[in-house]
N, C-alpha and C positions, 0 to 999 in steps of 0.2 A: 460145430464151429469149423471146423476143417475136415476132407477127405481126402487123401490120395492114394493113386492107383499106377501100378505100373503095367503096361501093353505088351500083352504077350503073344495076341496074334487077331484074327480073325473070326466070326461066326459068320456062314451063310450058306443058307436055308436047311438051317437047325447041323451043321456041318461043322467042327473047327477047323482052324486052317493054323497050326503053329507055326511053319516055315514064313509065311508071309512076311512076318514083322524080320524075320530075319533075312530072306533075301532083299527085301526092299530099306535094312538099313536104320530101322526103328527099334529094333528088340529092346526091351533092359527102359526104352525112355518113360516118363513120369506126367502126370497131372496132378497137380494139387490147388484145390477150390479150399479158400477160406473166407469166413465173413467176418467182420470187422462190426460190432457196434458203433454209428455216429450219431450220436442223441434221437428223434425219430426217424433214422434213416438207416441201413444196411447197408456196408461195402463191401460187394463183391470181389475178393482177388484169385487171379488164375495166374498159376504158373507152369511151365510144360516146357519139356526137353522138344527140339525141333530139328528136322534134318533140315539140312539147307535146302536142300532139292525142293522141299514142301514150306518152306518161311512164307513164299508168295501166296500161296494159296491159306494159311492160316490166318495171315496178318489181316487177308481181306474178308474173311468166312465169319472169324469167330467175334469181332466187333459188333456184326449182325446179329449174332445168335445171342452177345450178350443183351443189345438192345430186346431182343425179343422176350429174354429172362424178365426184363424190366418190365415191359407192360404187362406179360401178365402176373406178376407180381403187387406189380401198382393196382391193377384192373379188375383183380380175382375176387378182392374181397368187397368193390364198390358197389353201394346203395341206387339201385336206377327206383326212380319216381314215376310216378303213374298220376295221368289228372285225365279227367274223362268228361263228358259230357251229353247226356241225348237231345237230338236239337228235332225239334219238329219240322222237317222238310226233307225233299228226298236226297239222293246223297248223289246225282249228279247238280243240284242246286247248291247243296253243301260244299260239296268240291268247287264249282263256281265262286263262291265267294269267301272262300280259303284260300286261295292259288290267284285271282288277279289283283295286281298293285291298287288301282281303285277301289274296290272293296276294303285288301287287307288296311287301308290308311282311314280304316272307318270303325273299327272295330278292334287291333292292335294297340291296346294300354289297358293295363290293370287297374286305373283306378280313372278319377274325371280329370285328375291337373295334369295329366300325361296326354300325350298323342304322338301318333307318327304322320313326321311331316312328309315324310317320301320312301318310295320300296318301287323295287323292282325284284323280277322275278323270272331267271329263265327253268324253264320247271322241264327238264331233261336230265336225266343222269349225266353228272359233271357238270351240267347248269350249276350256277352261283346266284344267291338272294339275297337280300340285302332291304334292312330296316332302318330309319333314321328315327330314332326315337327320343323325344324329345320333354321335358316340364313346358309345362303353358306360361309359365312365367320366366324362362328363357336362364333358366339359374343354368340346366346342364342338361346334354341332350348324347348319345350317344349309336355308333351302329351298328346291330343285330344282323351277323352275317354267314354265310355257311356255303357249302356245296353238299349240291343233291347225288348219294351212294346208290337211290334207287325209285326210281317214280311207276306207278302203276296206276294208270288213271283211274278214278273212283274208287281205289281202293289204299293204296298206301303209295305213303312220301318217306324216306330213311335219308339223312343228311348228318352231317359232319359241322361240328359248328367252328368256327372262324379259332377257337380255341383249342379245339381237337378233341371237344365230346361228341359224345352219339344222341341220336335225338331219330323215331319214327312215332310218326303217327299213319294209323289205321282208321278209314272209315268203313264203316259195319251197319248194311241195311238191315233196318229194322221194321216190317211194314213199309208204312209211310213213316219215317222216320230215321234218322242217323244218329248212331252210336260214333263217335269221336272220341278217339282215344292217345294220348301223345306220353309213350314213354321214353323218359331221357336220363343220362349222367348228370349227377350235380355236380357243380363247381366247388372248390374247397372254402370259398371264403364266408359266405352265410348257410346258417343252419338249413338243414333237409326242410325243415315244418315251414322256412320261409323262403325256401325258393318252389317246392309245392303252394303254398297260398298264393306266389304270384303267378305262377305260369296256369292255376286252377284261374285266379280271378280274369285273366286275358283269355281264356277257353268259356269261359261264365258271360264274357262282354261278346264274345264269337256267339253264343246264341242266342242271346239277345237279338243281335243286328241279324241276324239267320232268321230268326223267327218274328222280326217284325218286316223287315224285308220281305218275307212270303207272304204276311196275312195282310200286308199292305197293298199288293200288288194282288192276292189270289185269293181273298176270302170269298167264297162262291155263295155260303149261305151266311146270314147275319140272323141273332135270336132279335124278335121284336116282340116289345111286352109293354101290354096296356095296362097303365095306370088311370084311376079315378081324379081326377085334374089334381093331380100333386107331381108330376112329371119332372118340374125342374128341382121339388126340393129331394126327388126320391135318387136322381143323377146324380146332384150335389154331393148326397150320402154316398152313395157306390165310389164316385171318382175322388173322393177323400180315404175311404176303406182297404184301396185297392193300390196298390204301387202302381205306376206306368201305365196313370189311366189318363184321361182328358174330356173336357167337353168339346163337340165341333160344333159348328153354329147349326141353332135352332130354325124349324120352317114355322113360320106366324100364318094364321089365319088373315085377312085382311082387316078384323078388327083388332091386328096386335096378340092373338090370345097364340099361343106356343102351341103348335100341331105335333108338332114331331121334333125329336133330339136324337140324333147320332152321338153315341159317345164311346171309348176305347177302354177297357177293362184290363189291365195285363196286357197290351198292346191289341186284343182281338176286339173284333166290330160288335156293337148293341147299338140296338134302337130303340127310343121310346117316343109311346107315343098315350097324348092326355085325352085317354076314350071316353072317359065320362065313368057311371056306376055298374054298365051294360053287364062285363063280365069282371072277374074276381081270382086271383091267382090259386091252382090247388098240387099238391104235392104231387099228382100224375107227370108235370114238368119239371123237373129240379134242378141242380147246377153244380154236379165237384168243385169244389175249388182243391186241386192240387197245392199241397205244401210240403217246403222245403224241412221244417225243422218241428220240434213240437213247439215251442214258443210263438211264432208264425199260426200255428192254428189254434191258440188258445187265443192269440190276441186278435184274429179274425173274428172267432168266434165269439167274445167278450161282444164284441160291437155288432154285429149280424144277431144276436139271437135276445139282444137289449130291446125290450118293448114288443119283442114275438113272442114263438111259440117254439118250444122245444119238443122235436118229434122223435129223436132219439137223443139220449143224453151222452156227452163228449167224454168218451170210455176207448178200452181197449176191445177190438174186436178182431174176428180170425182175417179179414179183409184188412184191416189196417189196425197199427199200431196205437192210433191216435186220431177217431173219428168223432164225429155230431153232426145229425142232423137239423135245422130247424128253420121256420119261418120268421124272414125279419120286420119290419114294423110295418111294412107293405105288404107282407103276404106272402113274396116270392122265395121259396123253399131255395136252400143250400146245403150239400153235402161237403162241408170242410173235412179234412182229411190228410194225414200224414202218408205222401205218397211212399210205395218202396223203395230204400236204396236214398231215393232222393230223388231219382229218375220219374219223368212224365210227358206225355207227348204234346200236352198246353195245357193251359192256367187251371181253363175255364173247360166244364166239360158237359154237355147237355146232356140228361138223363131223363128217358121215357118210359113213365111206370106201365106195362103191360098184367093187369089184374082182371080175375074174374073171367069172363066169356072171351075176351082177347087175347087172354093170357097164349091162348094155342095158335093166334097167327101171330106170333112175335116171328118165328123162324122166316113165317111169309114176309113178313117185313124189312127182315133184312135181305132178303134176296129180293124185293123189290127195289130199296133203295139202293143197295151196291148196286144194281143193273142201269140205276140212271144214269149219275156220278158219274163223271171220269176220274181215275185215279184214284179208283174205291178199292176196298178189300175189308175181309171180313179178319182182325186182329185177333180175335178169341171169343170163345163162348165155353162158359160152365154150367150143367144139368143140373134138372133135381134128380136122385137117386131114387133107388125103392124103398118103401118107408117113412119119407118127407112129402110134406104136408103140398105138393104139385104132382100132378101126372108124371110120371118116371119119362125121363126124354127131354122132359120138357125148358124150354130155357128158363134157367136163374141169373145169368148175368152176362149180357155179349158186349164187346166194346170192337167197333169198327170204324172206319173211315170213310169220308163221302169227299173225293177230289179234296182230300190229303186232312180234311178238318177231322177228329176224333167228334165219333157221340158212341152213345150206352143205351141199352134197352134193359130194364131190370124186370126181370117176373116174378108177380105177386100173387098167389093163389086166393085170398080172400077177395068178396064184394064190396070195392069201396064205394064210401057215398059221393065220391068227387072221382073225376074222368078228365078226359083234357078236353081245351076249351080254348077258343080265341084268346086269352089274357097272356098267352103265351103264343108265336105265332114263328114261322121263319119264314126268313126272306133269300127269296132261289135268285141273283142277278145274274138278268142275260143282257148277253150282247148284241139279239138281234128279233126279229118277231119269230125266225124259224124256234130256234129255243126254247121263249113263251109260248110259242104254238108246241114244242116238243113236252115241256114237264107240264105242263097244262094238261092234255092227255092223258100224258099216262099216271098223272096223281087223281084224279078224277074218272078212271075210270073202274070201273067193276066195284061200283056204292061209293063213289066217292062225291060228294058235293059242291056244285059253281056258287060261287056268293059273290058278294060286289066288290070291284074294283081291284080285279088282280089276286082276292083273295079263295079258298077254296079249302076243302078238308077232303082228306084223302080216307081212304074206307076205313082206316083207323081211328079215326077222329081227331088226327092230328093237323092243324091247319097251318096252314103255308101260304105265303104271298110272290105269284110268279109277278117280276117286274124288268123294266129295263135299267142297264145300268147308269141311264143319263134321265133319271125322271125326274129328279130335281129339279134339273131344267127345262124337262119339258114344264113343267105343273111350273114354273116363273111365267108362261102365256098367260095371259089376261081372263081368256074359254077354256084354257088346259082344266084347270078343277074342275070345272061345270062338266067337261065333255065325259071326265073317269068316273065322275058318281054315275052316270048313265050304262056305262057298261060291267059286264063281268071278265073276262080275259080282256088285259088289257093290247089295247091296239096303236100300235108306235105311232104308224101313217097318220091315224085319227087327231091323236096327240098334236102330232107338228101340225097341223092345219088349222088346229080348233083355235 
């Protein structure tokens, strides 16, 4: 509760100095620090003998020192929060629509009845930001403001908030992919748990708008999967199952009959399309569905594997916590699955069983497809060992990127009775015929096979549809359809003419 000390001279560098305090007129004087209980607060008091000579220098010195007591006092024992986020896109894209006023007015509110009607943003050290955040129902709106202590382009923002917390956030390439991470002081007035769930829910709406924003502007491949003419009620099912899905408008036959449905999963692209009996879905194609919680993958999986086939049952495995696979009324195979952490690079993740005599060019495979892609990379691959039931070396499970979208190759050493097959196909969109003439190529050659209209299997047996990104429009021509049955790669110029 109290100290004091009387001055009797000096130390310096490791030296006493007793005469000091007595030529200079201090010897003999006193300090005494006492604290004072005030219900949850300490009162510091200081008292001390003073030569005149030095009054002016004390009076201004140690006010400072006390305020300095203070904060860290206040500071030492406070709870800084953590909310994070992985957003699937790269992290100069992420930084882009983190940091400009347009964007942040789009994605800025934790929940739907909130929005920010206006922000600016000078993003420089000692720049000032500013949010006008506001209820959609105009009850009470207020503004989110601060100065920036430290900006590092792509990689970290450190700012001071209008009320004198601290607040950085860190973005962290990951792959193709951003880690976002924003740790900050809490305010004293609501609980940690709930000022974490809201700055977590505004970081949750940030990737959202992050990752539908990419896949809407960049999705390069689209999965297309042929149904037996049940097309629209097999959509119907998916885009009810799925959160943040939709139907876009269907292409009709000219007698009326549905060719084709674009539809959104998780905000990423699928197409369907009503093939008739030809081919038939087999477990060589499959689909992760990333999930956040185990409840989310029990109640996936409840509706996805009602009127299938369960091909592993929804258990604890060394890959995940909380997995099943199975086939849903339609045939088309799903790996539901409790991601790690919580963390995933998208929803939806294609997965290509390499079994049997293939099993040994999976490696080939992924260094042929990373080498098409732009903005590929190989994310991980795990071996089989010596011992296990695969050629030692050999891939058990890779996951990479093809121009920033995740897929998976999974190696199976057994001969199955199903391979891949048109009933799963994907769609490569270009922008021009060099393009179609460039994956065209090099998917089809060294055993790879031309088939009709754009379609093709690559010496894997994987098949793929090279197109343009405006064919829609072209095939609204009167001779567009007539002209594409007649060819195999398809041909732009031909298109517009016909």
């Amino acid at each position: 509760e109290v100290m004091s000390f009387e001055h009797l001279g000096n130390i310096k560098e490791g030296v006493e100095d007793l005469k000091i305090a007595q030529n200079e007129g201090w010897a003999g004087s006193t300090e005494t620090y006492t604290l004072i209980q005030d219900q949850d607060a300490t009162i510091l008091n200081i008292t001390m003998d003073i030569n005149p000579d030095y009054e002016v220098y004390f009076t201004k010195t140690f006010p400072l020192a006390m305020e300095k007591i203070k904060s860290l006092a206040e500071t030492s024992d406070k709870v800084s929060i953590t909310v994070e986020a992985l957003i699937n896109a790269p992290e100069d894209k992420v930084w882009e629509l983190w940091t400009l006023p347009e964007h942040i007015m789009q994605w800025n509110n934790a929940s739907d009845d909130w929005h920010t009607t206006a922000a600016t943003n000078d993003l420089q050290t000692g720049g000032r930001f500013s949010s006008t955040m506001s209820a959609k129902d105009g009850s009470f709106s207020f503004d989110f403001w601060g100065i920036y202590d430290k900006v590092k382009k792509h990689q970290t923002i450190a700012y001071t908030m209008g009320d004198g917390r601290k607040a950085e956030t860190t973005f962290t390439k990951r792959g193709q992919t951003t880690l976002v991470t924003t740790v900050f002081e809490p305010e004293s007035e609501n609980s940690v748990e709930l000022q974490q769930g809201g700055w977590q829910a505004i970081l949750n709406n940030f990737k959202k708008y992050a990752e539908k924003s990419k896949k809407e502007k960049e999705q390069k491949i689209n999965p297309f999967l042929w149904f037996n003419d049940n097309t629209e009620e097999a959509v119907t099912f998916y885009t009810t199952v799925f959160d943040n899905s939709k139907l876009q408008k269907a292409m009709r036959m000219p007698d009326g009959k549905v060719l084709t449905v674009p539809f959104h999963l998780g905000g990423q692209e699928f197409v369907a399309l009503n093939g008739g009996p030809m081919y038939q879905f087999t477990p060589a194609t499959s689909f992760f569905v990333m999930c956040d919680t185990e409840e989310e993958v029990n109640a996936l999986w409840a509706k996805l594997s009602e009127g299938g086939k369960v091909m592993m049952p929804l258990n604890k495995y060394e890959w995940s916590a909380w997995y099943g696979w199975c086939q849903d009324r339609f045939g088309l195979s799903w790996q539901v699955m409790l991601a790690k952490d919580g963390t995933y690079p998208q929803k939806f993740i294609p997965c290509w069983m390499f079994s049997g005599d293939i099993l040994a060019q999976a490696d080939d495979a992924i260094k042929l497809y990373t080498s098409l892609f732009k903005n590929s990379e190989v994310n991980s691959i795990s071996r089989y060992e010596a011992g296990e039931p695969a050629p030692e070396g050999s891939v058990k499970y890779a996951e990479f990127s093809l121009n920033g979208q995740v897929f998976t190759i999974m190696g199976s050493p057994p001969v199955h009775k199903f391979t891949f097959n048109e009933a799963v196909s994907f769609v490569i969109n270009c922008k021009n015929q060099e393009e179609i003439d460039f994956y065209w190529d090099k998917l089809t050659k060294d055993g790879g096979a031309e088939s009709q209209c754009g379609w093709l299997k690559d010496k894997y047996g994987i098949s793929w549809q090279v197109v343009p990104t405006n064919l829609s429009k072209l095939l609204s021509k009167p001779n567009a359809m007539q002209a594409m049955l007649k060819m195999k790669k398809l041909d732009i110029k031909a298109l517009e003419e016909a």
